[in-house]
N, C-alpha and C positions, 0 to 999 in steps of 0.2 A: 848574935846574928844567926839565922837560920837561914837553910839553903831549899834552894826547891828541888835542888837536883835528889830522884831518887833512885839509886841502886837496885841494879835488877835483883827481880825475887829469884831467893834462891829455891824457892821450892818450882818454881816455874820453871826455871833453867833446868832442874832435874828432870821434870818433867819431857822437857823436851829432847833433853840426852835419852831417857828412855825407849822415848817413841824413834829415838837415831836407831838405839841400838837394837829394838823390838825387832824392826824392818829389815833389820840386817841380819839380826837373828838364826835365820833358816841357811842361807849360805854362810855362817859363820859356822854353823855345826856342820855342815856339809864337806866343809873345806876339813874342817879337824875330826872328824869321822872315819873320811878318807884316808887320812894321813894316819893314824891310830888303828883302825879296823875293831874300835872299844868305846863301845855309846858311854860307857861312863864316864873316861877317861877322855871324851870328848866334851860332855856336858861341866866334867872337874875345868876345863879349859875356858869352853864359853864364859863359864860364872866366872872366871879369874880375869878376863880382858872386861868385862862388863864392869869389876871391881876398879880394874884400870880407866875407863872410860870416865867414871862417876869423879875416881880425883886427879884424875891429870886437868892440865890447863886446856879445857877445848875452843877457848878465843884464840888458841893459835894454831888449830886443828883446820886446815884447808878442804881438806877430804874427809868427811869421817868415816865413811864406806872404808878408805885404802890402810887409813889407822885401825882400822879395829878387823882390817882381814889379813893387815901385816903382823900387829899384836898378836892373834890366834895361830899364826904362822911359824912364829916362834916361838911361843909359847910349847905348841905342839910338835918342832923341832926338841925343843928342852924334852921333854915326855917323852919322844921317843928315843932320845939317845941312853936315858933310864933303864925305858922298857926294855931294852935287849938287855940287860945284863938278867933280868925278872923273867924275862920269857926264855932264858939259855937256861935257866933254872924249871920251870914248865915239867909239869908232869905228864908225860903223854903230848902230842902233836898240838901245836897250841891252832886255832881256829878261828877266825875272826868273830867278833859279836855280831850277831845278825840283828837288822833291824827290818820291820814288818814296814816295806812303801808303800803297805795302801793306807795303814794308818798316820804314816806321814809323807803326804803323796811330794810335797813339796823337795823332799830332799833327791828322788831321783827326775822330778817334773824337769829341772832347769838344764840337765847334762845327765843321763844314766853312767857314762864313764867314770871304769873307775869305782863303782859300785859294787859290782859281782863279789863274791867270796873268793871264788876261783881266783880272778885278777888282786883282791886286795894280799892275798897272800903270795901273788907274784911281788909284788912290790914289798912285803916285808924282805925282800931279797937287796933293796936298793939302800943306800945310805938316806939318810933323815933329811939332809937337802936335796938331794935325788926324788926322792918321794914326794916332796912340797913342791918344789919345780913342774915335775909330772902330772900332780896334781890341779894347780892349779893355771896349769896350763891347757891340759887334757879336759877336764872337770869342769872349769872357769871360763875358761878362755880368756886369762888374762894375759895383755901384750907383755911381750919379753920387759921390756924398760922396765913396767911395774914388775915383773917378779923377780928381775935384778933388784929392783928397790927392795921390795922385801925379805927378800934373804942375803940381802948382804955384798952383794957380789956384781961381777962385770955382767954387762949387756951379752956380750961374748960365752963367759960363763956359764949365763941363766939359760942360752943355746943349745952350748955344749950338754949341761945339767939333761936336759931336756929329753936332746938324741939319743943321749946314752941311756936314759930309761926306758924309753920305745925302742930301742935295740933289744935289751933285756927283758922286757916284757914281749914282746914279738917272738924271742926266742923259747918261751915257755909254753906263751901262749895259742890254743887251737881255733880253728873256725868254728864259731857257735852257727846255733839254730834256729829257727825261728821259733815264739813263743809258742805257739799250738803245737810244734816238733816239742819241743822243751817238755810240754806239760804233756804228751803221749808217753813220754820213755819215762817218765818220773811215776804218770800215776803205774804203767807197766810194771817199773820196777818193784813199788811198793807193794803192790797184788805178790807178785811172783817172791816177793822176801818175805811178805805175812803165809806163804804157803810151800816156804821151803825151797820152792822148784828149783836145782840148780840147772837143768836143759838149759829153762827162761831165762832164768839169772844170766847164762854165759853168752847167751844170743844177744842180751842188750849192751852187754859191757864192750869194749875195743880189748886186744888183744895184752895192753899193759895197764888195764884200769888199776886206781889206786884207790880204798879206802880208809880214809880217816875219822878217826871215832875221839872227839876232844869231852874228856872226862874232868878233864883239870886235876886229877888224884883224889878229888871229891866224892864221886859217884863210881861204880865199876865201866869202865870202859879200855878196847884195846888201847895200852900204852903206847903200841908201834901201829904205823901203818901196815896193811894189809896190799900186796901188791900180786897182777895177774889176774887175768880172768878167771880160772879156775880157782884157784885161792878165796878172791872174794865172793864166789859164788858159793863155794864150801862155806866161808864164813858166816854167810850169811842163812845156810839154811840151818850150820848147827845150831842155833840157839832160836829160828822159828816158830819153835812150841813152847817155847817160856816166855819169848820177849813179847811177843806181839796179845798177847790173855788180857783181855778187861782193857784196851787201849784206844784211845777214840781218836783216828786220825783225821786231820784238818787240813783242807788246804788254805795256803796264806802264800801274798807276793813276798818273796823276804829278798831281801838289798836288787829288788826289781825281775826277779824270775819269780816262779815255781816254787813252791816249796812247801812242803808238809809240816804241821805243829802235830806234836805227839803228848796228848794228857792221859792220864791215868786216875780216876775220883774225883773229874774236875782241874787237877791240877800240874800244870805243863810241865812236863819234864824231858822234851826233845825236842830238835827242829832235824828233820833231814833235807838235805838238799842236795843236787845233782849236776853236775860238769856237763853237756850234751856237746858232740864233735859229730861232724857225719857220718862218721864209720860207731857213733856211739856212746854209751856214755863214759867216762874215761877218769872221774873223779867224783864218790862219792862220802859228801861232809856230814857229820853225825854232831851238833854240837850240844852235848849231855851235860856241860858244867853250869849248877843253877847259876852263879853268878852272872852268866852269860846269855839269859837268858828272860831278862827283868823287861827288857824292850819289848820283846817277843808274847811275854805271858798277861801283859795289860790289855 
């Protein structure tokens, strides 16, 4: 006896999880980006829930949007409770990976929160559910119920979760700029550091500027942060006449500001970027590790 009944194709049904998970894609990096501050260690995540996606049961998946942003969720909770013991190990100031938002406009287009380098490094401050909460609350704007559901926890908790990161982030963080302020003091700065000046240097910086140069122990870069205006204005003009010879600088939006790409024969070997507060710029990022910089140089 034959049946006429016939079983869905399977290569169909993959097809169609693809195009789930395709669409979803762009906030699923977004969301594990955030929480990471490491394009690769995001995209290591994505590919891993995608994995997930392809063999779990999804006839019994209601939501797949809420499945595959709660799997990334925790996923990139696991990752980061990792990474701290890897980045206490860090040579020199570790610095988020930057990534270039005009070449992936999508990822600051839906929510810029939460983006900044500045801020993503506030939050390496916060515990692994602290920062996914924040995240995706901030970033997402997903209701509490759902980010209780995805991490685990009370309706109450995902609250609490919540406040206590915008407490701590509020506490770090300064009043920015507007973009066209942002990109005066940036390209200023970079003028007055390819030419030594430290008057310039000390006029643009706030009175406790801080800079950080992340080398990874790869490339020569200061190990320690640099702090005070005068300090980093020294710092900056001692090495004027070596650093900046045969260097082609670029401007690029990088995690949605201002920001400089620095190559040398072609081939990118820095991003600088800059903290702007109104009284100044008050953090400037130097990220020199190639590793960290694969986003940035495509």
């Amino acid at each position: 006896m034959t049946s006429n009944h016939n079983p869905p194709d399977r290569a169909e049904d993959l097809r169609d999880a693809e195009a789930v998970f395709q669409e979803a894609r762009g906030c699923l990096f977004g969301i594990a980006y955030r929480m990471l501050g490491s394009v690769g260690e995001a995209e290591d995540v994505v590919q891993d829930a995608w994995i997930r996606w392809q063999t779990c049961d999804r006839s019994v998946v209601e939501s797949p949007r809420a499945f595959l942003a709660t799997t990334v969720t925790r996923l990139a909770i696991n990752v980061l409770q990792s990474a701290r013991v890897r980045r206490q190990a860090y040579v020199g100031p570790w610095l988020p990976e930057p990534v270039d938002t005009s070449a992936d406009p999508a990822l600051g287009a839906e929510n810029a929160e939460a983006l900044e380098v500045a801020v993503l490094m506030l939050l390496e401050k916060l515990t692994p559910t602290e920062r996914a909460a924040y995240v995706l609350r901030e970033a997402f704007e997903y209701p509490y119920e759902q980010i209780a559901e995805i991490i685990g926890q009370s309706n109450a908790n995902a609250r609490q979760l919540v406040s206590r990161a915008r407490r701590h982030l509020a506490a770090g963080k300064r009043g920015g700029v507007a973009p066209a302020e942002h990109q005066k003091f940036l390209t200023a700065f970079v003028a007055a550091a390819q030419e030594g000046e430290v008057a310039v240097l000390e006029k643009l910086f706030t009175q406790d500027v801080v800079s950080y140069s992340d080398g990874g122990g790869v490339v020569r870069a200061s190990k320690f942060p640099v702090v005070g205006r005068q300090r980093v204005a020294k710092y900056y003009h001692a090495f004027a006449d070596r650093f900046w010879v045969g260097v082609t600088v670029e401007p690029v939006q990088m995690n949605g500001r201002p920001a400089v790409r620095l190559s040398y024969d072609g081939s990118v070997f820095g991003v600088i970027a800059v903290s702007v507060t109104p009284d100044g710029i008050d953090r400037v990022l130097v990220v020199m590790n190639p590793s960290k910089l694969t986003a940035v140089s495509a």
